[in-house]
N, C-alpha and C positions, 0 to 999 in steps of 0.2 A: 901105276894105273894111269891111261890117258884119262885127260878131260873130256874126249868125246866120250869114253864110252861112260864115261859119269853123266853127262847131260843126254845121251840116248837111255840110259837105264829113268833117268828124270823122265824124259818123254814117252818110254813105255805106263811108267806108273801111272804117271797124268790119265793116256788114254784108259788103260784097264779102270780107274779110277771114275773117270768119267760113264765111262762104257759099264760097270756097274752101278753107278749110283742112277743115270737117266735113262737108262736101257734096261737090264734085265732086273731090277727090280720093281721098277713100275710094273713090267712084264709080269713080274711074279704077285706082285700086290693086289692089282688092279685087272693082271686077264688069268690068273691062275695058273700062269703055266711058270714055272720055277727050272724049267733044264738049261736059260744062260747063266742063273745064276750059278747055276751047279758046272758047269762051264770055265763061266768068266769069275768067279769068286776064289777058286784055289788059285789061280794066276794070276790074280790080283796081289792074292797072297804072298805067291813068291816076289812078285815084283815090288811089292810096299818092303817086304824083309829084306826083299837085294839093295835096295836104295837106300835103308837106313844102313844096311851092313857097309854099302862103300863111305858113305856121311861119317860112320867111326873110323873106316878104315884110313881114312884123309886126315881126319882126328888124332887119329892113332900115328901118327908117320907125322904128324906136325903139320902139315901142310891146311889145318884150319882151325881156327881158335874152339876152346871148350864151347862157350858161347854162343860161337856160330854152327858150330855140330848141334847142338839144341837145335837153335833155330831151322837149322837144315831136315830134322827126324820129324820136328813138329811141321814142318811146310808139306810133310808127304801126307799129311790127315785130309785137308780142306785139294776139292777137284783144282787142278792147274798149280797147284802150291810149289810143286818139283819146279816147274818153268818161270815161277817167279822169284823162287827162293835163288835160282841159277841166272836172273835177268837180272836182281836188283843186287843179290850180293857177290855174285862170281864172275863178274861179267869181265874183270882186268885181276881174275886171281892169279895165286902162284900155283896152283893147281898144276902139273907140267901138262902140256898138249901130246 
C-alpha cells in the first residue's frame, strides 16, 4: 500500500467526518431535514472502516507498532484526528511511498 493513499483515505475521513459532525447534523437537529445525514453518514461509514482497516493493515505487514495502530484507529473518532495522527506521528515513517 502507498502512503499516499493512506493519508488520502485520512483526508477523506477527516472531511466526511467533519461534513457530518458541522453540517448534516446540525441540519438534522436543529432544521429538520435529515437527507445529508442519510447521505453523508453511510460514507462516512465506509471511510471511518477503510481508515482503521489500512491502520491494521500497516500493523498487520509490520510497517507500524501495536501501539501506534491504537493510536492511529483512535485518532479517526475526534474531526481532523486522521491529519494529525498522519502530521505528528507519520510524518518521516517507513510507511513505503
Amino acid at each position: 500500500m502507498s502512503m499516499s493513499f493512506f493519508r488520502i483515505s485520512g483526508i477523506l475521513e477527516t472531511i466526511s467526518t467533519i461534513s457530518l459532525f458541522f453540517i448534516a447534523m446540525p441540519l438534522k437537529y436543529i432544521g429538520g431535514n435529515e437527507i445529508l445525514v442519510k447521505i453523508i453518514g453511510p460514507i462516512h461509514g465506509f471511510l471511518f472502516i477503510l481508515y482503521c482497516a489500512l491502520v491494521w493493515w500497516e500493523q498487520h505487514k509490520g510497517r507500524m507498532s501495536s501501539n501506534l495502530a491504537i493510536l492511529g484507529m483512535a485518532s479517526a473518532i475526534p474531526p481532523g484526528g486522521p491529519i494529525w495522527f498522519d502530521r505528528k506521528y507519520l510524518k518521516d515513517s517507513n510507511l513505503q511511498e
